[in-house]
N, C-alpha and C positions, 0 to 999 in steps of 0.2 A: 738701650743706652750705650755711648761710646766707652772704649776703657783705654784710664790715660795711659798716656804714654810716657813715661820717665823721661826726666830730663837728665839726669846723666845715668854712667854704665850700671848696672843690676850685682848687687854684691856677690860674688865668688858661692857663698848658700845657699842654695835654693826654698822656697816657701816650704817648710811642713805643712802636708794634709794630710786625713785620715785614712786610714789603711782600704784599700779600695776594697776588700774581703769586706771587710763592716757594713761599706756602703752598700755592694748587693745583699748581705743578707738583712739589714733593717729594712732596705727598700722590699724585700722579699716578704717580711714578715708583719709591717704597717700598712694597713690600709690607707689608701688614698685620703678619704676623711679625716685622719688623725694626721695626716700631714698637711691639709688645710687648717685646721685648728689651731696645731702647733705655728704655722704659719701667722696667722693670727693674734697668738700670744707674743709672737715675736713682734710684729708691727708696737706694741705697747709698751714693749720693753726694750727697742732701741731707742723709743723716742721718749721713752723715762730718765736711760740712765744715758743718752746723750746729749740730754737739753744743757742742763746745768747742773757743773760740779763740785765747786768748791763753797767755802762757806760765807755768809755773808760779814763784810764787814762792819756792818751796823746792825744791831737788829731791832733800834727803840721803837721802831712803826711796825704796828700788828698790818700781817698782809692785806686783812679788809680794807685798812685804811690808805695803803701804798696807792699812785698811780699806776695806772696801765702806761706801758709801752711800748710799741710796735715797732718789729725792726725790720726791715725788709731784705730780700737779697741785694747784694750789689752787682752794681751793673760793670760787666768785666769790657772794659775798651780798648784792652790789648790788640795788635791787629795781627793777623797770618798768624803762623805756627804760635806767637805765646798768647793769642786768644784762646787757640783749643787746648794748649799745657795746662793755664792758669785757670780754664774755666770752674774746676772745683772748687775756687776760692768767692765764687759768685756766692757760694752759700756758705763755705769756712770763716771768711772776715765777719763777716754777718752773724757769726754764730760765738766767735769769740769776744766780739765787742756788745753782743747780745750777754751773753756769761758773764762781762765785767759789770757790765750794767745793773743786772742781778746779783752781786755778789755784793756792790752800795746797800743793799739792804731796803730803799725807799720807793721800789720799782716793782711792779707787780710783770713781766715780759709776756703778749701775749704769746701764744704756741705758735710755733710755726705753721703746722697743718692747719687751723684756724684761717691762717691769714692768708695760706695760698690757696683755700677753697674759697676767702669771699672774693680775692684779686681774682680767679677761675671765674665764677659766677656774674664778675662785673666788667668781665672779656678783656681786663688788663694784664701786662706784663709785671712779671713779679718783681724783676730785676733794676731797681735804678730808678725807680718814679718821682724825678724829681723837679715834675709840675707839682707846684704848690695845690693847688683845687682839687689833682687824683689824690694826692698824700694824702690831704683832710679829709679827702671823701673814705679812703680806706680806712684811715685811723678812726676816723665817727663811727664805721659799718664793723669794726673789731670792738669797739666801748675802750679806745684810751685816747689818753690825754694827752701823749704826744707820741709823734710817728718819726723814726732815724729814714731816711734813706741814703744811699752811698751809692760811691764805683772807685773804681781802681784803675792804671794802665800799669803793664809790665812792659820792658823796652832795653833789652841787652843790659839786665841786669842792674836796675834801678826801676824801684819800685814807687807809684804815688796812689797816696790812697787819701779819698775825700769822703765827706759826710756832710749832708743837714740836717737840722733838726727843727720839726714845725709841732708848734703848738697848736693840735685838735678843735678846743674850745675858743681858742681864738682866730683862725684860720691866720695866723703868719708864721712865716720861717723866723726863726728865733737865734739863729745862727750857719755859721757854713763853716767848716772844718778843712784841713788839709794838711798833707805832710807826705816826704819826699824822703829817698833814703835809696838804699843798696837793698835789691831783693833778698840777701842772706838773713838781713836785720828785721823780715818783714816780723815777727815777733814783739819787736819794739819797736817797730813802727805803729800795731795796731793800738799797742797801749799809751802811748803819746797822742794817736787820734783818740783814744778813749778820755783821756784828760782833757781833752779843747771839747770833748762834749760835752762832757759834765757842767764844764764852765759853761754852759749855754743853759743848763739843766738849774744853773746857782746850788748845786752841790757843793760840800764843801769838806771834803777830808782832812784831818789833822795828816801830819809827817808818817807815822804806824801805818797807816791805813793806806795812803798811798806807796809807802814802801810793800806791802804786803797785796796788796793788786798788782803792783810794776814786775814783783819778785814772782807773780803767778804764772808762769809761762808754758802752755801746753806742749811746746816740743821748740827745738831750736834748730830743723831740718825741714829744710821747703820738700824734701821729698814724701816725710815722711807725713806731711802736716797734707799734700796735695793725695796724697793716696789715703789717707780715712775720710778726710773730705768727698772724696769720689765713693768711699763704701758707704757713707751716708747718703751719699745720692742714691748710689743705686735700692738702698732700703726704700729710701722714698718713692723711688719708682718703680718697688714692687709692691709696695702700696696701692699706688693710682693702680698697675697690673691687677692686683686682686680686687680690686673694687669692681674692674672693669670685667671679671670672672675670667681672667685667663692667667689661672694658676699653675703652669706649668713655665709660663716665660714668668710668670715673678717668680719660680723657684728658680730657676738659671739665676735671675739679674741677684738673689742673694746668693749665689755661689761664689757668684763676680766679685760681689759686696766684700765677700771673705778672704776672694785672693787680695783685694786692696788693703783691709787691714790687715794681714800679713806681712803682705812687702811693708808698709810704715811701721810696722816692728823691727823688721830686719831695717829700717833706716836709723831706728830709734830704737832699741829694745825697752827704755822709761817711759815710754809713749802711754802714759796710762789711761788716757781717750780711747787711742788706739785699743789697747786693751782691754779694759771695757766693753768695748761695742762687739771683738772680735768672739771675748768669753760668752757674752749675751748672747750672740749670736748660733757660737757652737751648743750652747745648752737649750737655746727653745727650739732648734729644728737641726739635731744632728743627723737623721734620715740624708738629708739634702745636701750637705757637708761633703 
């Protein structure tokens, strides 16, 4: 997997890692096996404690009875150099407007890994499906009832980001979303896209509840928001790696994972995503660290 490359200069800091003494004598003393294992645990436990994190703002619908809803990555149309900066955010915006989504309370979200192994299987792209027939055909083969797909273009520093949203059981688009802004603000930009969804959704929040979504903001640092983004990639693509039994490049690509959430601490040190995924991370496979 690529690793990004910062859009501006790298803080005076440098990342803490673990005392290189450590790493040879665990690597000395763990067998190979327990470091697939532990590997293994860890697939479970990024993808626990980075799906969804705050709490919901409603919670009068018991989950059985929520709909499902499928969010898909977005398709980055950036072109030259801010297509492969902003590429993280193919699966960041995607993840954050997935979370608000979940946070309504009335939304069951399917998993991501779910929905990239039936897109896999049904030889589409993850990214941007925003033929109405593939949309419904993936949201029918996930079991919900309605599917988001989006993209975004970044362009010297103005950001636009779009969305649809098609109703599964019915096969129509139900709405089309957009909003335009300064890349610093992309923060508020997503949550302004997250409102023109809902209204497609006929959600309908009192004042509290919208304040207390709009007020939830994961980081207010494109650097620090593109570099966890890219350590969740690379978790994810040490996943497909171990699937694929070639467990010495998925332990690299989570080494990688770690210097990413790093740097987005030192961009952010409140980063508590960041955080999260990096602690996760050092505790199910410190060997590898």
């Amino acid at each position: 997997m690529r690793k990004y490359h910062l859009i501006t200069s790298k803080p005076s800091i440098k990342p803490a890692g673990i005392h290189t003494s450590r790493i040879s004598f665990l690597r000395g003393i763990i067998p190979e096996v327990s470091r697939i294992l532990l590997l293994i645990l860890l697939m479970f436990s990024i993808s626990a404690c980075s799906s969804l994190s705050h709490k919901p703002v409603s919670t009068g619908i018991p989950r059985s009875e929520r709909a499902g809803l499928a969010v898909l990555n977005f398709r980055n149309n950036s072109a030259n150099a801010q297509a492969y900066q902003f590429q993280p955010w193919e699966y960041g915006i995607a993840t954050m407007v997935a979370t608000d989504l979940e946070s309504v309370g009335i939304f069951n979200i399917v998993e991501r890994e779910r929905l990239r192994d039936i897109v896999r299987e049904q030889d589409l792209q993850y990214s941007g499906l925003v033929d109405r027939d593939k949309a419904v055909k993936i949201g029918r083969l996930a079991a919900a009832k309605y599917i988001l797909t989006g993209s975004f273009v970044e362009l010297n520093g103005e950001l636009t980001m779009a969305a649809q949203i098609f109703s599964v059981e019915k096969g129509i688009q139900l709405g089309a979303a957009s909003i335009k802004g300064e890349t610093e603000e992309f923060f508020m930009l997503e949550k302004k896209l997250f409102i023109q969804v809902i209204g497609f959704l006929r959600v309908m929040l009192n004042e509290e509840e919208k304040a207390r979504i709009m007020g939830n903001v994961e980081t207010q640092s494109v650097d620090a928001s593109l570099n966890n983004y890219s350590g969740e990639m690379a978790v994810s693509g040490a996943e497909d790696l171990k699937r694929a039994g070639k467990n010495k490049e998925a332990l690299r690509l989570l080494e990688e994972a770690k210097e990413h959430f790093e740097l987005a601490l030192k961009y952010d040190p409140d980063y508590l995503r960041a955080r999260d995924n990096l602690e996760t991370l050092t505790m199910a496979i410190p060997i590898t660290l």
